[in-house]
N, C-alpha and C positions, 0 to 999 in steps of 0.2 A: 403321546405323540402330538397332538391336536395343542395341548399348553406348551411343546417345544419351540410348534410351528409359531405361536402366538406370541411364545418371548422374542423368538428373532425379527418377527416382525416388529413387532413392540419397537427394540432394540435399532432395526434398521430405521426406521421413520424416527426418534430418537436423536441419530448421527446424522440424518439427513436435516432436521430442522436444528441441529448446533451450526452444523456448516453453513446453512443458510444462513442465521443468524451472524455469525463471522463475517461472512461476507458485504453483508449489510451494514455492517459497524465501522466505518474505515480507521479509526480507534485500534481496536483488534485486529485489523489485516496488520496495522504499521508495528503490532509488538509480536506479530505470529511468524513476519519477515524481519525481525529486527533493530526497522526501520530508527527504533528511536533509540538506538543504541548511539545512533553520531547526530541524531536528529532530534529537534523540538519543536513549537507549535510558536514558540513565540523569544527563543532566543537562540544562537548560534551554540552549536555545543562543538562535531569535529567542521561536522557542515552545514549548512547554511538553515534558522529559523525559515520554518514554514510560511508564517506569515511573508518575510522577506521573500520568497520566491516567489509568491502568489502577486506581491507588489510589482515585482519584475517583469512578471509574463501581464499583467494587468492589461487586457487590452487586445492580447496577441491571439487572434483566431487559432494560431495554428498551436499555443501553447501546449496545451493538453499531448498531442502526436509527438511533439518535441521532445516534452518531459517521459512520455512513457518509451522513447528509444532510447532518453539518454539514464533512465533508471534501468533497463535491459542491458544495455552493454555497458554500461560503468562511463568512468571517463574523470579527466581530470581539465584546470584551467580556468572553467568560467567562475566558480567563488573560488578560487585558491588552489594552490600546488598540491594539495590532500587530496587523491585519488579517493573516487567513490568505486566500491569491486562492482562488477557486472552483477544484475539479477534476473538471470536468464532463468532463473528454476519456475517466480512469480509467473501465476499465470496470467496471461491477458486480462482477464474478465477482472480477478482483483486491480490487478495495476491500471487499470484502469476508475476502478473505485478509490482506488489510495490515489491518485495523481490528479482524480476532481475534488476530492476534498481539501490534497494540499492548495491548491488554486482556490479554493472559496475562503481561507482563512482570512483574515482581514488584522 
């Protein structure tokens, strides 16, 4: 009983220190949301280079709030007719570690 209780523990602290780790990595948030399935770091794939958006908002206090409503509800327009879906699943705390590091690219 005592070596069951001690795998789950084991076990749980385990899952807790990957997710942490995850979440830390904003690398790994953007392949865990699939982010770089239309996206890149440094050239236009369906939508818009990383770096390119970070040149955009360059400047803009309010960047950061902007980009995490307009990654939550999707949207189309500002790079092009190509609809980005809504990611209303992401949670805050990530989307908002994936949306300071797309803004620090350079």
């Amino acid at each position: 009983m005592k070596a069951r209780v001690a795998f789950l523990l084991a076990a749980t602290v385990l899952a807790a220190s990957s997710q942490a780790f995850a979440a830390s990595d904003p690398k790994a948030l953007a392949q865990k949301y699939n982010c770089l399935t239309c996206h890149s770091v440094d050239k236009k794939v369906v939508g818009p280079a990383y770096k390119d958006v970070a040149a955009k908002y360059k400047g803009d206090k309010g960047a950061e709030a902007k980009l995490m409503a307009k990654v939550k509800a999707g949207g189309a327009g500002v790079w092009g007719q190509v609809p980005m879906p809504p990611n209303a699943a992401v949670p805050d705390a990530d989307l908002k570690v994936l949306v300071q590091w797309v803004l620090s690219q350079k």
